[in-house]
N, CA, C and O atoms as a GROMACS GRO file, in nm:
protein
  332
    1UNK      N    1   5.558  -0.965   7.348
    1UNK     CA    2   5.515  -1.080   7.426
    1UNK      C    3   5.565  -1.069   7.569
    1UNK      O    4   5.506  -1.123   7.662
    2UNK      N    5   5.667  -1.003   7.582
    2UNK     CA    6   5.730  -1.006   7.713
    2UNK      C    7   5.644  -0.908   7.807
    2UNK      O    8   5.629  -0.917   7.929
    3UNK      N    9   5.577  -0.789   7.701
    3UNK     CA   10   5.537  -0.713   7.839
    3UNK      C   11   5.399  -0.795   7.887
    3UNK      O   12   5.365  -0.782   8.005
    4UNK      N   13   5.345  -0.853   7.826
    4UNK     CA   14   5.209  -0.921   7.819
    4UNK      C   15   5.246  -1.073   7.907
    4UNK      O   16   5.156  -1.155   7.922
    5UNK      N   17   5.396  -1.102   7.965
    5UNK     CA   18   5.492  -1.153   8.067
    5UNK      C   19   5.451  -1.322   7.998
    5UNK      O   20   5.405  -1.418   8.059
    6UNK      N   21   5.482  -1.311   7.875
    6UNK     CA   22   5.503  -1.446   7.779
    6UNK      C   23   5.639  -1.452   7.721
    6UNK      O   24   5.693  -1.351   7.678
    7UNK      N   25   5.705  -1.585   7.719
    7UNK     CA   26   5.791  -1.628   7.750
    7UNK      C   27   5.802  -1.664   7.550
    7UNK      O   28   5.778  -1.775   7.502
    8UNK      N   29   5.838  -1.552   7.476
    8UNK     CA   30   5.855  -1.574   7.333
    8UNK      C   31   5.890  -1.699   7.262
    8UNK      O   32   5.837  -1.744   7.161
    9UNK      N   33   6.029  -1.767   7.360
    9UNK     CA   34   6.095  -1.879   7.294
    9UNK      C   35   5.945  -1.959   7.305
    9UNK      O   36   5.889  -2.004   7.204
   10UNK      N   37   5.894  -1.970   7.431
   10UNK     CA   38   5.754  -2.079   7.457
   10UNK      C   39   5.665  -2.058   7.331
   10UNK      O   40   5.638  -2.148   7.253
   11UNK      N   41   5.621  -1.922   7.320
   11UNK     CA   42   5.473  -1.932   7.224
   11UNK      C   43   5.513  -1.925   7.068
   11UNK      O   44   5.455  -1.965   6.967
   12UNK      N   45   5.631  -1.861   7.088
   12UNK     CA   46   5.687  -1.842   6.935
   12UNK      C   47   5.815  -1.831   6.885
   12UNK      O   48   5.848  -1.731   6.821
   13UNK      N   49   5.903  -1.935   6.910
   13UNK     CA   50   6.034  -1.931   6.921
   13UNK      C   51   6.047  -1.853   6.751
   13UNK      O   52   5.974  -1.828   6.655
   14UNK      N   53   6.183  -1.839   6.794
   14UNK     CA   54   6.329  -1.736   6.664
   14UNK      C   55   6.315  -1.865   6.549
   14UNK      O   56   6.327  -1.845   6.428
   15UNK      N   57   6.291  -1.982   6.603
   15UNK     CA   58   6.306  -2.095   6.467
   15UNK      C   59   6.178  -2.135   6.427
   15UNK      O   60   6.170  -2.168   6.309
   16UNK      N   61   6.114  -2.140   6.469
   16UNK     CA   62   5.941  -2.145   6.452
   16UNK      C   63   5.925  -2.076   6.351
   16UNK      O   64   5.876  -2.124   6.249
   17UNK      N   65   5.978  -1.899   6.363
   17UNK     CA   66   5.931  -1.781   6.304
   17UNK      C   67   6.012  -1.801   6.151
   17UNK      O   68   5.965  -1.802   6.037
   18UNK      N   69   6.180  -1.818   6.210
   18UNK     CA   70   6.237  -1.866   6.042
   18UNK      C   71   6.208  -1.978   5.939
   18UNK      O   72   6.233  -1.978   5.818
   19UNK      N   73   6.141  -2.087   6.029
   19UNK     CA   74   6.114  -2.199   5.958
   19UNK      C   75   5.980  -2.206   5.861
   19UNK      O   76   5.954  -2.278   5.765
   20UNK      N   77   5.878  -2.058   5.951
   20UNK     CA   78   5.754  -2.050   5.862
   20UNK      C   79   5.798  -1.888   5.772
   20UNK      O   80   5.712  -1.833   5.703
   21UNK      N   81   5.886  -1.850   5.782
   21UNK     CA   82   5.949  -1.807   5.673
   21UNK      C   83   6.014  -1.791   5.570
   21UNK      O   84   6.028  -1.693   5.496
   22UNK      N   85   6.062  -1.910   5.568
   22UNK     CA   86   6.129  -1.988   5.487
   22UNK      C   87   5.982  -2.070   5.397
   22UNK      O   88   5.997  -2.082   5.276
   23UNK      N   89   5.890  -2.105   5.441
   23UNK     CA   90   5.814  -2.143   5.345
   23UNK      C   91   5.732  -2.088   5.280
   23UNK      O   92   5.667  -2.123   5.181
   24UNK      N   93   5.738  -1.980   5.352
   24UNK     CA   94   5.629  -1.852   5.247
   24UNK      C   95   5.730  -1.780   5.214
   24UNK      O   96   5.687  -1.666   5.201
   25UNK      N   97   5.865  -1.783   5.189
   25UNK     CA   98   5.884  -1.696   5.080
   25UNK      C   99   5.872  -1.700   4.931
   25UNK      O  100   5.907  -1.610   4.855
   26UNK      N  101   5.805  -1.843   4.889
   26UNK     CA  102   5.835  -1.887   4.765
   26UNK      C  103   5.676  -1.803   4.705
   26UNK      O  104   5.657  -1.765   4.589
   27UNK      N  105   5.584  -1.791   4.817
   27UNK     CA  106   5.436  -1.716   4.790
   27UNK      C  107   5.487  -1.603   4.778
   27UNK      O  108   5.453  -1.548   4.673
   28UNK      N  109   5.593  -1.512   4.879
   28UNK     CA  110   5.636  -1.369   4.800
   28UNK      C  111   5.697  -1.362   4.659
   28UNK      O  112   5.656  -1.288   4.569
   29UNK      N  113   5.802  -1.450   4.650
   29UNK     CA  114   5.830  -1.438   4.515
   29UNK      C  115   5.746  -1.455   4.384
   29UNK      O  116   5.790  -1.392   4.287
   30UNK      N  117   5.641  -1.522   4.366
   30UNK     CA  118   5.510  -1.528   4.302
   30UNK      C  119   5.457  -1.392   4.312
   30UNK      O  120   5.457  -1.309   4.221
   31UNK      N  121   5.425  -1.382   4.395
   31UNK     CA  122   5.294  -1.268   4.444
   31UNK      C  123   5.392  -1.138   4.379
   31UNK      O  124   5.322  -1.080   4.296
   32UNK      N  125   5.523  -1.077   4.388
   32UNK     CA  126   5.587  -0.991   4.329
   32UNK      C  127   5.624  -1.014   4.205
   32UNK      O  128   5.700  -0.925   4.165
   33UNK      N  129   5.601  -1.104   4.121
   33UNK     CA  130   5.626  -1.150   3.982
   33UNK      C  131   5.492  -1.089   3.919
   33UNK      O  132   5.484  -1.010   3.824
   34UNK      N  133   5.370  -1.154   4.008
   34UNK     CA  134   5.221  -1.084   3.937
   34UNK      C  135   5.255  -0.930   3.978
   34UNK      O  136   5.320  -0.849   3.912
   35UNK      N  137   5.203  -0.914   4.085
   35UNK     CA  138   5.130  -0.747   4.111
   35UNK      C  139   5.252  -0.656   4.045
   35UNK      O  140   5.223  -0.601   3.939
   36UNK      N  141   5.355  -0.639   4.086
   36UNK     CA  142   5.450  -0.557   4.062
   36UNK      C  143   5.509  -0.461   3.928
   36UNK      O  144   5.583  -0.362   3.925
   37UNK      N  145   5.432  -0.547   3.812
   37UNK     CA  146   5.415  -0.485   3.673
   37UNK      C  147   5.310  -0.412   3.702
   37UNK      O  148   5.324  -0.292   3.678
   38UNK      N  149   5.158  -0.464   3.766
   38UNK     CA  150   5.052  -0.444   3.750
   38UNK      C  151   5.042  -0.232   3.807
   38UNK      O  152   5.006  -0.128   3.752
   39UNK      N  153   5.089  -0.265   3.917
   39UNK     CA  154   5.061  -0.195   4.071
   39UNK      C  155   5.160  -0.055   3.974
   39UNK      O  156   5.107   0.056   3.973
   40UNK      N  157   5.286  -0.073   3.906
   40UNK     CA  158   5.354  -0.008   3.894
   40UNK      C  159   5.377   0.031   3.725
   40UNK      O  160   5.482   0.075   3.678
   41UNK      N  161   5.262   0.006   3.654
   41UNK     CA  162   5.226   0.019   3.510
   41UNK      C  163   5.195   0.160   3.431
   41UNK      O  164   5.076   0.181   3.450
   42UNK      N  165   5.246   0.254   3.358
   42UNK     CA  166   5.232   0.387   3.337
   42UNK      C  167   5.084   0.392   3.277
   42UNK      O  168   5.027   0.500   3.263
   43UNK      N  169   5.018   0.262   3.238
   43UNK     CA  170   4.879   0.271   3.213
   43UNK      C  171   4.804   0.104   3.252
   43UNK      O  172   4.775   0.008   3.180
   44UNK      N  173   4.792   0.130   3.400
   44UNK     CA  174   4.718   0.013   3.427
   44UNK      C  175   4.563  -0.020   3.396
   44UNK      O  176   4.477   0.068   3.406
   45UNK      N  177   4.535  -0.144   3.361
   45UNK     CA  178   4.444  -0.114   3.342
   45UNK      C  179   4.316  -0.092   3.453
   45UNK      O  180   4.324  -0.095   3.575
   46UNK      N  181   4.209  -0.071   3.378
   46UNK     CA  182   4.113  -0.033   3.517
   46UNK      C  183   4.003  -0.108   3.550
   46UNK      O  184   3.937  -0.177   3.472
   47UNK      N  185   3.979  -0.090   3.706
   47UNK     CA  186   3.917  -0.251   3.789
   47UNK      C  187   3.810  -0.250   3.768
   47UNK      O  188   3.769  -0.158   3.837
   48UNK      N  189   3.692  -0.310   3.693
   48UNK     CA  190   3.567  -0.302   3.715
   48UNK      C  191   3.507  -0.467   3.638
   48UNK      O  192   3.590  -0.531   3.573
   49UNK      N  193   3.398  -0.509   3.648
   49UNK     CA  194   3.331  -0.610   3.576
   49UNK      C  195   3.380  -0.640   3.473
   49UNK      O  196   3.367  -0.757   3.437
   50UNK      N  197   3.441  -0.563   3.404
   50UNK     CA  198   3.531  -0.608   3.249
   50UNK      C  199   3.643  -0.646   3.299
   50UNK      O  200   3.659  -0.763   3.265
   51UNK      N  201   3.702  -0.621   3.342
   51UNK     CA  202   3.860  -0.690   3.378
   51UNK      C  203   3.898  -0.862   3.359
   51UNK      O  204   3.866  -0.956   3.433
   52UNK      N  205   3.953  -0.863   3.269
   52UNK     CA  206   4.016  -0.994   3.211
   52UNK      C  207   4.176  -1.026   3.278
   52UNK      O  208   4.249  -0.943   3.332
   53UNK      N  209   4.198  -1.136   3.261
   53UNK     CA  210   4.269  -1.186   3.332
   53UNK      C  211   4.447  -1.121   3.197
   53UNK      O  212   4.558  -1.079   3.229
   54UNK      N  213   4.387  -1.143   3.064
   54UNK     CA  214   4.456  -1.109   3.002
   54UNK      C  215   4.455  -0.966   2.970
   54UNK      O  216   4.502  -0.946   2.858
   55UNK      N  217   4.420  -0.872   3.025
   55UNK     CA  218   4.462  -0.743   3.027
   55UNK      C  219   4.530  -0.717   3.155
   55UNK      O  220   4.579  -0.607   3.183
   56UNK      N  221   4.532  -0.794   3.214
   56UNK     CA  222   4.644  -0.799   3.326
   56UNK      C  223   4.747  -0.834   3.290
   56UNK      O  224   4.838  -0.776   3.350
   57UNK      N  225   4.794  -0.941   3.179
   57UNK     CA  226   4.891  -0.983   3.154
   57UNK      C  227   4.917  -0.910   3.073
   57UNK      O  228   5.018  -0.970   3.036
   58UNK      N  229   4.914  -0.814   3.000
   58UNK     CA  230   4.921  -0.757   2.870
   58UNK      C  231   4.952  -0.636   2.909
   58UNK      O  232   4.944  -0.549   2.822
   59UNK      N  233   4.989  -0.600   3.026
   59UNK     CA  234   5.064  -0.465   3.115
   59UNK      C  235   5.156  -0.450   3.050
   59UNK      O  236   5.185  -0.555   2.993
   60UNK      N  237   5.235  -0.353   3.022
   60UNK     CA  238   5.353  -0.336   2.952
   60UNK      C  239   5.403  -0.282   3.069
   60UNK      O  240   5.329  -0.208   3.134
   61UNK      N  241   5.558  -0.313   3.123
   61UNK     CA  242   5.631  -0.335   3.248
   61UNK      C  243   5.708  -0.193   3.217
   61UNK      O  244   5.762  -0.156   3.113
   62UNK      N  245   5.698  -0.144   3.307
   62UNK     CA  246   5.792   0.028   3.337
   62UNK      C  247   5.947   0.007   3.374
   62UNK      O  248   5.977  -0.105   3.416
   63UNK      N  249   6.043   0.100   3.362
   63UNK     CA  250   6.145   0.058   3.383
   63UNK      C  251   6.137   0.050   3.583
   63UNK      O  252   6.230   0.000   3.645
   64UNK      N  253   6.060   0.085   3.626
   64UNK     CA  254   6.044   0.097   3.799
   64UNK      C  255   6.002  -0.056   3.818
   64UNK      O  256   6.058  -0.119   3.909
   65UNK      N  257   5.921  -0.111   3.750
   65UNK     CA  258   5.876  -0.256   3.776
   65UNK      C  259   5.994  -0.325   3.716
   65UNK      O  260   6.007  -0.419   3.793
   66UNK      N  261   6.069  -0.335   3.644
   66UNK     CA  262   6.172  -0.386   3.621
   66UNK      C  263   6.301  -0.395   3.721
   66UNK      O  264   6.369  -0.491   3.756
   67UNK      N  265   6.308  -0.254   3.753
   67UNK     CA  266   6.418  -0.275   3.890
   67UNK      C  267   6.362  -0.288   3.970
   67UNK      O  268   6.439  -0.284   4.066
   68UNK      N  269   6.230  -0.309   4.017
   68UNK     CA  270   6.187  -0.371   4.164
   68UNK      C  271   6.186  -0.499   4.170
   68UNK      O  272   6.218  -0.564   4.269
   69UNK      N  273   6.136  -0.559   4.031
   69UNK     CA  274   6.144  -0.706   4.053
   69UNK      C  275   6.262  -0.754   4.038
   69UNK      O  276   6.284  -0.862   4.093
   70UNK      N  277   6.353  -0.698   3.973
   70UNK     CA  278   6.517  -0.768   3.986
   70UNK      C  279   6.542  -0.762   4.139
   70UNK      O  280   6.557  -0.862   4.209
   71UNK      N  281   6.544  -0.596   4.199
   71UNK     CA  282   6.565  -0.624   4.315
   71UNK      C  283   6.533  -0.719   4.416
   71UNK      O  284   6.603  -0.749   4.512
   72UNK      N  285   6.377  -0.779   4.371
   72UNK     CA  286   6.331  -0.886   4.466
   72UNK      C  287   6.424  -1.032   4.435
   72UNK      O  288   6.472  -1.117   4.509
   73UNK      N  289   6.424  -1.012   4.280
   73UNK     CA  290   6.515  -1.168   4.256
   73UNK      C  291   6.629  -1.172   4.356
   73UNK      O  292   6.649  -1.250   4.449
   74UNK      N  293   6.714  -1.044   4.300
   74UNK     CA  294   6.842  -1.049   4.342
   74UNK      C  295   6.834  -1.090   4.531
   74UNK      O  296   6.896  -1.185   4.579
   75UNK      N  297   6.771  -1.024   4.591
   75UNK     CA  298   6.725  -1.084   4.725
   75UNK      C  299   6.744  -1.232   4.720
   75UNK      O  300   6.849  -1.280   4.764
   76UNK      N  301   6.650  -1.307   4.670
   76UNK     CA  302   6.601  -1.429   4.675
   76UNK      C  303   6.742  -1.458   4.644
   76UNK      O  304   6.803  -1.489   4.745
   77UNK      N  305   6.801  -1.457   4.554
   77UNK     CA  306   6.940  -1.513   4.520
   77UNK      C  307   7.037  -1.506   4.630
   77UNK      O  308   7.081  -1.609   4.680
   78UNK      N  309   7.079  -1.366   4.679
   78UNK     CA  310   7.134  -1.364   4.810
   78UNK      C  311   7.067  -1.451   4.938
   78UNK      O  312   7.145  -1.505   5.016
   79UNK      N  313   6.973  -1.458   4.951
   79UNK     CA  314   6.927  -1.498   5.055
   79UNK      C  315   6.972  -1.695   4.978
   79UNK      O  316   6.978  -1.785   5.062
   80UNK      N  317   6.987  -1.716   4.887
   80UNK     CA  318   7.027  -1.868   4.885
   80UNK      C  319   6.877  -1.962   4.832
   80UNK      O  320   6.854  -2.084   4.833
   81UNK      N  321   6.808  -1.866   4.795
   81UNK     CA  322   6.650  -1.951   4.815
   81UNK      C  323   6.618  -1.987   4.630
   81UNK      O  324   6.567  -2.081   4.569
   82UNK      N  325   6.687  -1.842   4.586
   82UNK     CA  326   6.771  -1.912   4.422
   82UNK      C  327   6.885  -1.921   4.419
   82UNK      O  328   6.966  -1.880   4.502
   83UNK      N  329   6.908  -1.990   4.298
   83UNK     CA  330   7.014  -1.990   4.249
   83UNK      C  331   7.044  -1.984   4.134
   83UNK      O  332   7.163  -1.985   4.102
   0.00000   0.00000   0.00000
């Protein structure tokens, strides 16, 4: 913003940016609860006109989707947003 000679705090202050980050993180934590089995499944299933909502759910979780999504919890926990 500065080279474009805009004045950051003006168009987009440091608390603006944390305050609308703070409310979408609760959409990351969701959004990595779904995809993250899915995306990281040793047999996902495959995308076409048949795809059910419950063969999505019915992913069997890898040990890689398991420590990624802890890792995301454990985040959320550090960061104070769980507890």
């Amino acid at each position: 913003m500065k080279r474009l000679g805009l004045d950051p705090d003006k168009v987009y202050s440091n608390e603006n940016f944390q305050s609308e980050l703070k409310e979408k993180l609760v959409f990351g934590l969701v959004h990595s609860t779904l995809i993250l089995p899915i995306l990281l499944a040793n047999d996902p299933p495959e995308v076409n006109e048949e795809l059910t909502l419950s063969a999505m759910v019915e992913t069997k979780s890898t040990d890689l989707s398991i420590e990624r999504l802890n890792g995301v919890i454990n985040d959320y926990v550090k960061w104070g947003i769980l507890k």
